[in-house]
Legacy VTK file of the C-alpha trace (Angstrom):
# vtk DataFile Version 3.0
C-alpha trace
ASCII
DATASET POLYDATA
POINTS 267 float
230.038 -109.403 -14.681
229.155 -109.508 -10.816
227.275 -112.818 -9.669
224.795 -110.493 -8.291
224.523 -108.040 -10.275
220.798 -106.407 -10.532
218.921 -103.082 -12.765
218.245 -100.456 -10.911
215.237 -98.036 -13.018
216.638 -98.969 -15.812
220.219 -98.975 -15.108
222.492 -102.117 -14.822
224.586 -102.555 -11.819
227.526 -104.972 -11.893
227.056 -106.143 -15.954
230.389 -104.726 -17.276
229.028 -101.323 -17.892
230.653 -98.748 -15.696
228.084 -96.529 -14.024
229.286 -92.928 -12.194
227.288 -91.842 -8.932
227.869 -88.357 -8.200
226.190 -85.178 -6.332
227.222 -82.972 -3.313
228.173 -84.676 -0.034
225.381 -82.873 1.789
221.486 -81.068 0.303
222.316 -77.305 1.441
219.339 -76.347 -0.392
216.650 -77.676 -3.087
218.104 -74.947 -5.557
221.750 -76.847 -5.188
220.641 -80.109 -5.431
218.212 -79.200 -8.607
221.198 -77.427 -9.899
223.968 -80.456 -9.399
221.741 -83.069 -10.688
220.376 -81.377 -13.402
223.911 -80.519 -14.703
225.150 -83.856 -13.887
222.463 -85.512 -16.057
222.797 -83.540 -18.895
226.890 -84.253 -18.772
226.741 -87.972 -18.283
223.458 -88.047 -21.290
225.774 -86.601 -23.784
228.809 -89.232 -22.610
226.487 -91.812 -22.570
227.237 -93.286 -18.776
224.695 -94.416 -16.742
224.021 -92.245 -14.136
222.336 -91.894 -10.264
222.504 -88.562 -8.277
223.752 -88.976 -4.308
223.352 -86.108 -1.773
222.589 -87.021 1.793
219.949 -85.446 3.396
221.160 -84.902 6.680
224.971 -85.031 7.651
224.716 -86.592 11.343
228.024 -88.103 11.285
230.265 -84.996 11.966
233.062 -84.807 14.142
232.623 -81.189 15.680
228.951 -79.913 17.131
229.695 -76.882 15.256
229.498 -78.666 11.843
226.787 -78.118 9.526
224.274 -81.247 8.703
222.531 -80.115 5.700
218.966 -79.812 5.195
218.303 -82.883 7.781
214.939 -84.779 7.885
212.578 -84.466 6.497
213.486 -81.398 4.095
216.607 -82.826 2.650
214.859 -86.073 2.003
211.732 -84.134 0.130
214.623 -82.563 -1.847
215.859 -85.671 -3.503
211.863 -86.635 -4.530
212.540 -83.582 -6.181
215.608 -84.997 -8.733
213.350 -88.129 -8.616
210.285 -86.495 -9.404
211.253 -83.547 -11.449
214.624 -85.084 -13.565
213.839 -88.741 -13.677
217.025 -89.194 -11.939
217.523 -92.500 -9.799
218.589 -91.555 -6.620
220.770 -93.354 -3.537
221.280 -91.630 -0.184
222.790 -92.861 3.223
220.773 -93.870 6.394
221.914 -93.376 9.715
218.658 -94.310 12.010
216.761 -97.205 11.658
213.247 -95.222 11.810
214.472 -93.161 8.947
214.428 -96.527 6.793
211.211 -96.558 5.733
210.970 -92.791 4.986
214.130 -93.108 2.953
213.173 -96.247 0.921
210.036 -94.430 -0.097
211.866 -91.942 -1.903
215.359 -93.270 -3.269
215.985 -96.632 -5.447
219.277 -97.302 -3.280
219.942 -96.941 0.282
223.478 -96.351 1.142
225.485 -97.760 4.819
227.814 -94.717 5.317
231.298 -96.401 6.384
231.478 -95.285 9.844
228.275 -97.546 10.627
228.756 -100.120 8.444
228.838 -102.468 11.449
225.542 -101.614 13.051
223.494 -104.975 12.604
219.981 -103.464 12.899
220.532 -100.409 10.473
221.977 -102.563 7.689
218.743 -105.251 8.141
216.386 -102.805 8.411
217.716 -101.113 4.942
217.964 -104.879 3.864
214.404 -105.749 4.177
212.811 -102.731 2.543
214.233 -104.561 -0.188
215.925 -101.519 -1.844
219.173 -101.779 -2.977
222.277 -101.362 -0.370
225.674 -99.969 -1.123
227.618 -100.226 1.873
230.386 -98.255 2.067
233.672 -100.115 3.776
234.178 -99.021 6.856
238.186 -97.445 7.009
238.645 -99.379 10.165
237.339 -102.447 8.234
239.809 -105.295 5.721
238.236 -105.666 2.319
237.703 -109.401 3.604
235.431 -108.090 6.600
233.275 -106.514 3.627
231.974 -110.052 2.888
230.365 -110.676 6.592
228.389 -106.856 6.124
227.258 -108.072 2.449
225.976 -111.216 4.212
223.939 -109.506 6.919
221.805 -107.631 3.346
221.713 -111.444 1.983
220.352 -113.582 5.023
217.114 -110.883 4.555
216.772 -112.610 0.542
218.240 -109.397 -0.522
220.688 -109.943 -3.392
220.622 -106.275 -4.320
224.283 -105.323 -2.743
226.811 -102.922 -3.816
230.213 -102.600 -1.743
231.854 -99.487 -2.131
235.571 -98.670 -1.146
236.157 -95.578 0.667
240.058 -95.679 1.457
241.794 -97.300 4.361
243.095 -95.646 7.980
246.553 -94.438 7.549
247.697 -93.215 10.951
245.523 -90.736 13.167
244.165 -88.279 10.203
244.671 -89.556 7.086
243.527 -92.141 4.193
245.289 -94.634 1.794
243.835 -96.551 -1.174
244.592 -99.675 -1.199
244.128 -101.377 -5.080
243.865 -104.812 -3.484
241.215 -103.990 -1.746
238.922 -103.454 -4.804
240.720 -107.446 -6.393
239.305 -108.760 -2.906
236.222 -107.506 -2.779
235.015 -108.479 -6.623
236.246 -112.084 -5.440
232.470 -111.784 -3.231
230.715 -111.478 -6.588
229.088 -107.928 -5.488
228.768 -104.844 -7.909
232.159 -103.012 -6.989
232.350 -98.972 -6.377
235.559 -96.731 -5.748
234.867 -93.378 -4.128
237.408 -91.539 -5.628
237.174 -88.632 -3.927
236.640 -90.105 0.217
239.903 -91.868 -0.916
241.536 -88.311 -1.688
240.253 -87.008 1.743
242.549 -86.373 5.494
240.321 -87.082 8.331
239.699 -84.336 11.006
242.464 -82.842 9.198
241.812 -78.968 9.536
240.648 -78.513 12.885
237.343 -79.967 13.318
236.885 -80.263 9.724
238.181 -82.956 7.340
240.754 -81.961 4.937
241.858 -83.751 1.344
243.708 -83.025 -1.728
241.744 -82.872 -4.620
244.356 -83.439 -6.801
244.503 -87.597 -6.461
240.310 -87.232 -7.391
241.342 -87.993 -11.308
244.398 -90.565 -10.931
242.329 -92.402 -8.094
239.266 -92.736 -10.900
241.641 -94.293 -13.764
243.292 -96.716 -11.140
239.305 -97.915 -10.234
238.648 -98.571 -13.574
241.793 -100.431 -14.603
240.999 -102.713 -11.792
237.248 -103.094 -13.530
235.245 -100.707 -11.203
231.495 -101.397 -11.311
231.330 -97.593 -11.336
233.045 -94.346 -9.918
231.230 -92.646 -6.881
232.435 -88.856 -7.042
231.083 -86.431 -4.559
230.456 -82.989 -6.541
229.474 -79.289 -5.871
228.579 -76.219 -7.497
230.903 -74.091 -5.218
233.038 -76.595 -2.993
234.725 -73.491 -1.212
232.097 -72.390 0.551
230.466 -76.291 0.985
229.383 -77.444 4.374
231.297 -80.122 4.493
234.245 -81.933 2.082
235.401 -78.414 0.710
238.885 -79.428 -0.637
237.859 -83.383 -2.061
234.726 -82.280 -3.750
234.583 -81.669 -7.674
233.756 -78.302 -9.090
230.690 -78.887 -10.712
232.330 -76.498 -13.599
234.821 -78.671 -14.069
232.681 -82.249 -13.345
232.731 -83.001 -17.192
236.519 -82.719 -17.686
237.300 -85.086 -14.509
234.413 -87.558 -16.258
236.038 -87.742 -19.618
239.519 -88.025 -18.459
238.625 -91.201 -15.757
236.250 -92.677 -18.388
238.384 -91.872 -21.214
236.233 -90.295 -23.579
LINES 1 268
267 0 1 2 3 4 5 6 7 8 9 10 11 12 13 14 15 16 17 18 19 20 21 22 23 24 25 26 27 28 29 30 31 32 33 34 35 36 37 38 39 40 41 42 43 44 45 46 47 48 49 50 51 52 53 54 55 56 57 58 59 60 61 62 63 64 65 66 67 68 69 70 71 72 73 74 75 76 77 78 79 80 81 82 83 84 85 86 87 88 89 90 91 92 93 94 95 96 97 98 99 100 101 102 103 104 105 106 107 108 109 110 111 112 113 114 115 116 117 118 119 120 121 122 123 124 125 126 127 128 129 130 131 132 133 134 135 136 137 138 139 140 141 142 143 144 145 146 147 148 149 150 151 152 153 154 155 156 157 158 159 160 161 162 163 164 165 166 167 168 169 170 171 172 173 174 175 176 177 178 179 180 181 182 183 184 185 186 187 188 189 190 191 192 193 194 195 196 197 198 199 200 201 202 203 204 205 206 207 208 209 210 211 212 213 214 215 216 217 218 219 220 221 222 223 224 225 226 227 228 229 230 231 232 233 234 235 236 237 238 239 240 241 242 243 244 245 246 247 248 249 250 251 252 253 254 255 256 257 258 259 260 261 262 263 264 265 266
């Protein structure tokens, strides 16, 4: 059990529970997102694990100009009061401006510090004191042990609600490692613990532009997080992840989402 650990609409983070956070990498449309969630909840209902749909709204940290962003704001962000709304799904998404703060923590029950701005004092306060919950995702430039100076920035606001979440580790120019340690280290802050298994899976600006991955280490990645006593398994997921915007070869087939689920949680 975390030191911090918190419920989130009903759902307990960090209390030796497991919980999976899944969706598509990026809202391409309110008939996708409906779609992925709505699956997703009826998957994790029948295995019983505790479940909260992700999907940014708008994907403003991509490397080419030519890249796709999603829906963006505000539409993306009216599409996940949709899951909220509609399938009584808790819902986290990341921030990347500090106006967009309040907006966001109007909608979703945790607000999520993508890993390339994990550093950026004002963002993380400002998601800090609209006293939402904040996973912060490591940065891959970051140690484990930097982790502990982010989680304090959330904490100096009074807000205990903190989730760390490792993403992988720099490996050269254009590519990822993960690291097991890092997941020992960071439970040694008392913070809820996340592995994204499939960001950890993923090449950066590997196909021209574009990052690349190998879906393949998605399942083996899961079952090392939760030997190592994972708070829960973030899993980015798609209905079609050929013809996604972004994160085509790491993201799950949402066809074949239950069968990764059961073999990392083994049901």
């Amino acid at each position: 059990m975390s030191d911090y650990s918190f419920e989130i609409s009903g759902i307990e983070i960090g209390k030796n529970r497991p919980i999976l956070i899944a969706g598509p990498c990026a809202a391409e449309s309110v008939e996708m997102v409906l779609e992925t969630a709505g699956t997703l909840k009826d998957i994790t209902a029948r295995a019983n694990i505790p479940f909260i749909f992700k999907a940014s709204y708008d994907k403003a940290n991509r490397l080419s100009i030519s890249s796709s962003r999603g829906m963006g704001f505000p539409k993306g962000l009216l599409a996940l009061k949709r899951v909220k709304d509609e399938l009584d799904l808790p819902v986290i998404t990341d921030v990347h401006e500090t106006y967009q703060v309040e907006a966001v923590a109007s909608v979703v029950d945790i607000i999520q510090i993508p890993a390339f701005l994990c550093r950026q004092t004002d963002l993380v306060l400002a998601a800090a004191a609209s006293k939402k919950a904040v996973n912060i995702k490591k940065g891959q430039f970051l140690t484990p042990c930097d982790m502990k100076y982010i989680a304090e920035k959330v904490k100096n606001t009074g807000n205990n609600q903190i989730i760390l979440t490792e993403r992988g580790t720099s490996f050269g120019y254009g590519d990822l490692i993960l690291d097991p340690r890092s997941i020992i280290w960071m439970k040694e802050f008392g913070y809820p613990v996340l592995l994204d298994i499939t960001h950890t899976a993923q090449k950066t600006g590997g196909e021209k532009g574009f990052s690349g991955g190998d879906r393949n280490f998605v399942i083996p990645f899961g079952k090392v997080g939760m030997a190592l006593g994972v708070d829960g398994i973030y899993m980015e997921v798609h209905p079609d992840p050929d013809n996604a915007i972004s994160d085509k070869q790491i993201q799950v087939p949402l066809d074949d989402v239950e069968r990764y689920i059961n073999e990392i949680f083994m049901l």
